[in-house]
ROTOR-600135 format. One record per residue (C-alpha): residue number from 1; residue in one letter; z, y, x. Coordinates in Angstrom, 3 decimals, decimal comma. Each point is the difference from the previous one (the first is absolute). Layout:
(rec NUM "A" (Z Y X))
...
REM end
This chain:
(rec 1 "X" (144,165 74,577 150,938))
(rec 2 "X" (3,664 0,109 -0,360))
(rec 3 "X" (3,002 -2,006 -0,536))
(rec 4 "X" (3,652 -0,033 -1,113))
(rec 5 "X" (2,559 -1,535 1,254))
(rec 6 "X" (3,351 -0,463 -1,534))
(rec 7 "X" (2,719 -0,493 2,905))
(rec 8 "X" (4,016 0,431 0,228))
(rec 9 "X" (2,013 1,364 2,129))
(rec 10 "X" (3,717 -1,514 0,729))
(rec 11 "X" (2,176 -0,735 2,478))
(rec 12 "X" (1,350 2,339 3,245))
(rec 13 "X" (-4,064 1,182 -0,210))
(rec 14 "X" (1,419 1,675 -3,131))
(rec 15 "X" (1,204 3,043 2,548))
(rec 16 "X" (-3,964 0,644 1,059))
(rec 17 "X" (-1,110 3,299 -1,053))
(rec 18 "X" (-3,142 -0,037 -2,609))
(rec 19 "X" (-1,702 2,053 3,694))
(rec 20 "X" (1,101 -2,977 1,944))
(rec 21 "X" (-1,480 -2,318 -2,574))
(rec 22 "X" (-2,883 1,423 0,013))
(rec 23 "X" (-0,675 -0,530 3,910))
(rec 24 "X" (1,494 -3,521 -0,354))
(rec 25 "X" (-3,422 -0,636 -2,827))
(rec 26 "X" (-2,524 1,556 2,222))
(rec 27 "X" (0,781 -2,120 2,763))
(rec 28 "X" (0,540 -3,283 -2,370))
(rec 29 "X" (-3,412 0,154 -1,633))
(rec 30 "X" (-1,221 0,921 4,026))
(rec 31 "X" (1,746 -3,357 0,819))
(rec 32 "X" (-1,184 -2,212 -2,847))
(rec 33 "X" (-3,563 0,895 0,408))
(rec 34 "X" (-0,627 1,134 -2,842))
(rec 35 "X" (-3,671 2,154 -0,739))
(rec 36 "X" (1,862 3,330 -1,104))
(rec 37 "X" (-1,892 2,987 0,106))
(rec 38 "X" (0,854 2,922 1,908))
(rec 39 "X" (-0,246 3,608 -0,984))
(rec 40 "X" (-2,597 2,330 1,971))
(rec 41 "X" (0,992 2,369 2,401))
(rec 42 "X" (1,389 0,586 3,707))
(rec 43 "X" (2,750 -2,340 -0,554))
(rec 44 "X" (-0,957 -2,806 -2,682))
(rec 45 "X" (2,987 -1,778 -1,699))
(rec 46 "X" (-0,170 -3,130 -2,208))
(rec 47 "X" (-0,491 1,014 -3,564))
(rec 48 "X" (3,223 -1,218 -1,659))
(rec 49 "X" (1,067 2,192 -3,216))
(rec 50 "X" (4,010 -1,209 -0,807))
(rec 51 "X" (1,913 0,652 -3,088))
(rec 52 "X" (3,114 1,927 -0,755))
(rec 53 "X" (1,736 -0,057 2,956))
(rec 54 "X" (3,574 -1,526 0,615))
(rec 55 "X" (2,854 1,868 0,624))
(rec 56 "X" (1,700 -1,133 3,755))
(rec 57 "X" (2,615 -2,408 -0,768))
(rec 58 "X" (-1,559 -1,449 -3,423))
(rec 59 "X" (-1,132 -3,441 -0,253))
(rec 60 "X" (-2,980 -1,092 -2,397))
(rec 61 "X" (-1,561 -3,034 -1,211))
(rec 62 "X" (-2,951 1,800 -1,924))
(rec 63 "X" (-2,067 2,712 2,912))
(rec 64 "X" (-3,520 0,282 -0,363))
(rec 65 "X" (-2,777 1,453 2,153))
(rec 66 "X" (-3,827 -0,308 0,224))
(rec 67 "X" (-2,069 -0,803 2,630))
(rec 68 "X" (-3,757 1,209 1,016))
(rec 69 "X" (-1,783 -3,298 0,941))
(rec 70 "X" (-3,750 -0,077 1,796))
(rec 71 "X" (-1,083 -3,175 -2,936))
(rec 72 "X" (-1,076 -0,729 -3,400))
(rec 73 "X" (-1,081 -2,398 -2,137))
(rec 74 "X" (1,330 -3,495 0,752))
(rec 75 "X" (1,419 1,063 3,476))
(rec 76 "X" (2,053 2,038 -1,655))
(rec 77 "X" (2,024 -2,429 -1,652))
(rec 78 "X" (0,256 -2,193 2,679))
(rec 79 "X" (1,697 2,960 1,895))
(rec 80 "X" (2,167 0,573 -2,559))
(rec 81 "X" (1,099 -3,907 -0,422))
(rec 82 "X" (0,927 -0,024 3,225))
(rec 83 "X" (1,327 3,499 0,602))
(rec 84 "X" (3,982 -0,841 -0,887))
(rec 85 "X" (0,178 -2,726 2,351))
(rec 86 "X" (-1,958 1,834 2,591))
(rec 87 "X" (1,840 3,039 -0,138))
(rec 88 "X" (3,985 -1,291 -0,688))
(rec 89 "X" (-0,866 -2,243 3,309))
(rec 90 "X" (-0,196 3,652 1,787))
(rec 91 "X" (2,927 1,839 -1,636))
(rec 92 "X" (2,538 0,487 1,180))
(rec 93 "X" (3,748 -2,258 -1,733))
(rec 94 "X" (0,828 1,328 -3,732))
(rec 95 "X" (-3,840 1,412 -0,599))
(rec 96 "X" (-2,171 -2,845 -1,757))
(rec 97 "X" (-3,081 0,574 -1,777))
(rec 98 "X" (-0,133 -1,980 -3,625))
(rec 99 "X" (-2,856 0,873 -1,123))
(rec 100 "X" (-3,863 1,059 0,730))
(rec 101 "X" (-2,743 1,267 -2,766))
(rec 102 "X" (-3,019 1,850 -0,002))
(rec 103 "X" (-0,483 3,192 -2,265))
(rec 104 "X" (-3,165 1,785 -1,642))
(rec 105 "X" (-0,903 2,829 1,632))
(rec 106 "X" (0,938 3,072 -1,339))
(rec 107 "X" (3,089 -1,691 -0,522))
(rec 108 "X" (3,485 2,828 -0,622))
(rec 109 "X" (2,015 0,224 3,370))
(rec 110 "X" (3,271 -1,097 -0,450))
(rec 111 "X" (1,756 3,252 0,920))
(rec 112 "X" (-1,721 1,215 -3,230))
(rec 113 "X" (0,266 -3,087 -2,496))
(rec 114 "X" (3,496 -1,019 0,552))
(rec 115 "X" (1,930 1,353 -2,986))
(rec 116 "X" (3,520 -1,419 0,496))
(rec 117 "X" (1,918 -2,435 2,019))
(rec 118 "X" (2,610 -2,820 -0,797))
(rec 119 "X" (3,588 0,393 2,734))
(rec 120 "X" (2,507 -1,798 0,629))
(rec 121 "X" (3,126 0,892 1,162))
(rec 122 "X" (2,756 -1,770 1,005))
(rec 123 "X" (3,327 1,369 -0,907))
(rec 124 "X" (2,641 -1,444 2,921))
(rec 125 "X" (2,746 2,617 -0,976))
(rec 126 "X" (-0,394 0,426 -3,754))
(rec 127 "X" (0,939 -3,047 -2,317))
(rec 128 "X" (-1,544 -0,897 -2,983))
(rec 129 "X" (1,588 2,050 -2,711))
(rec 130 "X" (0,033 3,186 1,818))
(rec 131 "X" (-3,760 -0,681 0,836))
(rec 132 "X" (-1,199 -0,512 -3,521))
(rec 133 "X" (2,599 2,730 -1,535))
(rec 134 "X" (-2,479 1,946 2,555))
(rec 135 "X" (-3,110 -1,589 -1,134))
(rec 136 "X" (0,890 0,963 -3,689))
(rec 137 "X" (0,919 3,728 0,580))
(rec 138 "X" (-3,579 -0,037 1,196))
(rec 139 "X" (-1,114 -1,420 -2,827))
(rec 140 "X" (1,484 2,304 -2,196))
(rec 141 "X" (-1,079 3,222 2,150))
(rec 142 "X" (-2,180 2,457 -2,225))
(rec 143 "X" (-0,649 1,705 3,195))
(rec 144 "X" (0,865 -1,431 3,965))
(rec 145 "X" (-0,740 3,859 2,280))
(rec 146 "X" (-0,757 -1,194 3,304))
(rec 147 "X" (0,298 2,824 2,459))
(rec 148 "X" (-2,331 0,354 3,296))
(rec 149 "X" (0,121 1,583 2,847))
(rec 150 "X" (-3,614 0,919 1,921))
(rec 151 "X" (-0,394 3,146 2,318))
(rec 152 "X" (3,204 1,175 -0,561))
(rec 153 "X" (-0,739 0,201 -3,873))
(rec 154 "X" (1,536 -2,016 -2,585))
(rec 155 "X" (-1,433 -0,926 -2,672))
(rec 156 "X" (1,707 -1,930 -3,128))
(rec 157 "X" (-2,339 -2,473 -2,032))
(rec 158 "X" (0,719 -2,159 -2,937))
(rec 159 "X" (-1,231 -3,695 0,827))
(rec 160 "X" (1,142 -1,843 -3,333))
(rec 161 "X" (-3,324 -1,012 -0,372))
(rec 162 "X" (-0,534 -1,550 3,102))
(rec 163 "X" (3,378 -2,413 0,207))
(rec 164 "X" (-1,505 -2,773 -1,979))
(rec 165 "X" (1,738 -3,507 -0,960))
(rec 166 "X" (3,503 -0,539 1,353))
(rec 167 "X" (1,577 -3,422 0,115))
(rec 168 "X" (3,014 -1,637 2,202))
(rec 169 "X" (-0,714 -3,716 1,574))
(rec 170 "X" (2,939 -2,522 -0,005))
(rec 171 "X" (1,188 -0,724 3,294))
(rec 172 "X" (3,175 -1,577 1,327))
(rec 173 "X" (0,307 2,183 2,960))
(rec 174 "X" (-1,322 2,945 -0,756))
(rec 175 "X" (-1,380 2,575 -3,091))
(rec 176 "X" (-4,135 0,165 0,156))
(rec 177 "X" (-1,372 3,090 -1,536))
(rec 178 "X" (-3,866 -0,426 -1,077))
(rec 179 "X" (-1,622 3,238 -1,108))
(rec 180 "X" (-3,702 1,275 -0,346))
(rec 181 "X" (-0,322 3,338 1,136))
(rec 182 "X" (-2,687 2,695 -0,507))
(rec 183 "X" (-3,029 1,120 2,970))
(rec 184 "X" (-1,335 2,573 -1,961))
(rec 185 "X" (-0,672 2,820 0,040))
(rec 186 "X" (2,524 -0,491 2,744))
(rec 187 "X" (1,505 -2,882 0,852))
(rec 188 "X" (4,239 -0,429 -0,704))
(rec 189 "X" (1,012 -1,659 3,401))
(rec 190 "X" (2,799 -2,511 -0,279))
(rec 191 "X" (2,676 1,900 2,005))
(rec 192 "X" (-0,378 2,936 -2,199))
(rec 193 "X" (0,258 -2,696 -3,287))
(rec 194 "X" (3,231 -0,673 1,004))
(rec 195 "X" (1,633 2,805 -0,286))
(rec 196 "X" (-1,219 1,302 -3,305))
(rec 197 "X" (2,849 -0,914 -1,502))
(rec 198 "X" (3,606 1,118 1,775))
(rec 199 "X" (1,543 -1,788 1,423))
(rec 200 "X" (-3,193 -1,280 1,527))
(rec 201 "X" (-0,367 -4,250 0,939))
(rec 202 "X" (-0,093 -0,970 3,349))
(rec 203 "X" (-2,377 -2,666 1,061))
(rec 204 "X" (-0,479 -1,943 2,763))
(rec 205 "X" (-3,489 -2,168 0,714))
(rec 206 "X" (-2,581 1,915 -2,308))
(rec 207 "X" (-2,854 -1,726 -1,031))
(rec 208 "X" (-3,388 0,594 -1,318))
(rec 209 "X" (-1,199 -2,761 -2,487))
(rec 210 "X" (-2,960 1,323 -1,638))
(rec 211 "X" (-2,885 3,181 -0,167))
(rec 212 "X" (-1,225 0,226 -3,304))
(rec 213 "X" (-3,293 2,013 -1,193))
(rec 214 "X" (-0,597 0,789 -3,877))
(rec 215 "X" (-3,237 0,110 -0,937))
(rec 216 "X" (-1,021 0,147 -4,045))
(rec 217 "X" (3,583 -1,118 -1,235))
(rec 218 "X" (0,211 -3,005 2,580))
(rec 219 "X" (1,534 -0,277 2,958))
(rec 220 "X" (-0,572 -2,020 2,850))
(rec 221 "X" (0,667 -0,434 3,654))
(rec 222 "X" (-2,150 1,236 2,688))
(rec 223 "X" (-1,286 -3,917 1,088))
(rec 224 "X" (1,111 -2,106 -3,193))
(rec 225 "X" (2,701 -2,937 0,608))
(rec 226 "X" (-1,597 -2,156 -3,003))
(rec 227 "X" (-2,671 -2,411 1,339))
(rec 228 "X" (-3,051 0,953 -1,757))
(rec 229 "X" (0,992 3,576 -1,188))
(rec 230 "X" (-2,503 2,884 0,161))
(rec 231 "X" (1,267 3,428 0,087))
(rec 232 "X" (-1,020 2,704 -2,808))
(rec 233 "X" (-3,462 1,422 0,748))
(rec 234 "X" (-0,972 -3,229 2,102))
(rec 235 "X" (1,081 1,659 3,783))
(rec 236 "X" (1,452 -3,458 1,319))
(rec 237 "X" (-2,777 -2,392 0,521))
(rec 238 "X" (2,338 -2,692 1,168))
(rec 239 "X" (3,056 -1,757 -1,575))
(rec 240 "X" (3,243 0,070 1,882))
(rec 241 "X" (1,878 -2,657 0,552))
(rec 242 "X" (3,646 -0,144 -1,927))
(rec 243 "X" (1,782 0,001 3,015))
(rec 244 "X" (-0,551 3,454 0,801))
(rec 245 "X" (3,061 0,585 -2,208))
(rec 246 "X" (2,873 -2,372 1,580))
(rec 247 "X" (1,300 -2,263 -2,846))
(rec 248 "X" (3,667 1,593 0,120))
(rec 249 "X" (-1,852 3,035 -1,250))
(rec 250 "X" (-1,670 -0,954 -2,511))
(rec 251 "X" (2,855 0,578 -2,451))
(rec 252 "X" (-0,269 3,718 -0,145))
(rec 253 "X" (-3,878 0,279 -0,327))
(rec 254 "X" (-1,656 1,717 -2,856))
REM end
């Protein structure tokens, strides 16, 4: 059976590569004791399936992956009540787990659900007029061409309809851009975001706050925040807890 976890990322563990990360779960879920399955094969490796993966340098508050555990049944959930503690205990400073549930099997993988994502970015050398003079020119954009380079081709898209809701946070230090940006049918990474529009922002600590998947009209979050709450088509057995979304975030939630 298998289970998600919703965990964050923050701190100087921030500068961890998703590869890095990856090592730094297999041995954390070795350490914990958990009853993950392996796969088959010469050289068997815990089966841990993880999200879209976070760009080096890029801190988060909402990553999800999903676990392979040998139980069902009522040992199930009592692995997954006690997985966060368990696990956070083992990780290493600025990776916590929040959040543990179990899922139905057949359940989507994330790398195939996850429909958008809610960044933050904090704007250090930009002030607060030129930021949202930015954030309307976006707005207003019929069309935002977003050229890439791959294989020494380049290739020019249009990605208007995958720069979602735009908003600027009031701060007394700093401008805080919040935008939702598009993962399919390829994702719009947040460096290339920026500089849609010339001149481009620069930002400093960017954030991830939220991975959204829309299913029939309604959109949720991989493991739902809201006590009680049962994803669309019934693949969360288990509510969350609210804390998986830190109360300072709450403002900017859907």
């Amino acid at each position: 059976m298998r289970v998600r976890l919703r965990w964050s990322k923050q701190g100087k563990i921030r500068f961890c590569g998703h590869r890095d990360a990856a090592r730094i779960w297999e041995r954390a879920v070795r350490r914990a004791g958990l009853p993950v399955a392996y796969s088959q094969g010469f050289s068997p490796r815990p089966r841990i399936s993880f999200g879209l993966a976070l760009a080096t340098g890029q801190e988060s508050v909402a990553e999800y992956l999903d676990v392979d555990l040998r139980a069902s049944g009522e040992e199930l959930y009592d692995w997954a009540a006690g997985m966060p503690e368990r696990l956070s205990a083992v990780l290493p400073d600025g990776m916590t787990v929040h959040d543990a549930c179990p899922l139905r099997p057949g359940a989507v993988s994330l790398q195939e659900a996850v429909t958008s994502c809610t960044w933050e970015f904090a704007l250090t050398k930009t002030d607060t007029a030129l930021a949202a003079a930015w954030v309307e020119q976006v707005r207003s954009a019929d069309s935002l061409p977003l050229q890439r380079e791959r294989k020494g081709r380049t290739t020019t898209s249009d990605v208007r309809s995958a720069v979602g809701d735009l908003h600027i946070l009031d701060a007394s230090d700093r401008s805080v851009l919040v935008a939702e940006l598009g993962t399919k049918p390829r994702a719009v990474r947040p460096a290339e975001f920026l500089h849609l529009i010339a001149p481009p922002l620069a930002a400093g600590c960017v954030r991830r706050l939220h991975q959204w998947i829309t299913r029939d009209g309604e959109r949720y979050e991989p493991l739902a925040p809201e006590a009680g709450a049962l994803a669309p088509g019934g693949d969360v057995l288990a509510a969350a807890s609210i804390d998986a979304v830190p109360a300072a975030q709450q403002e900017v939630c859907a």
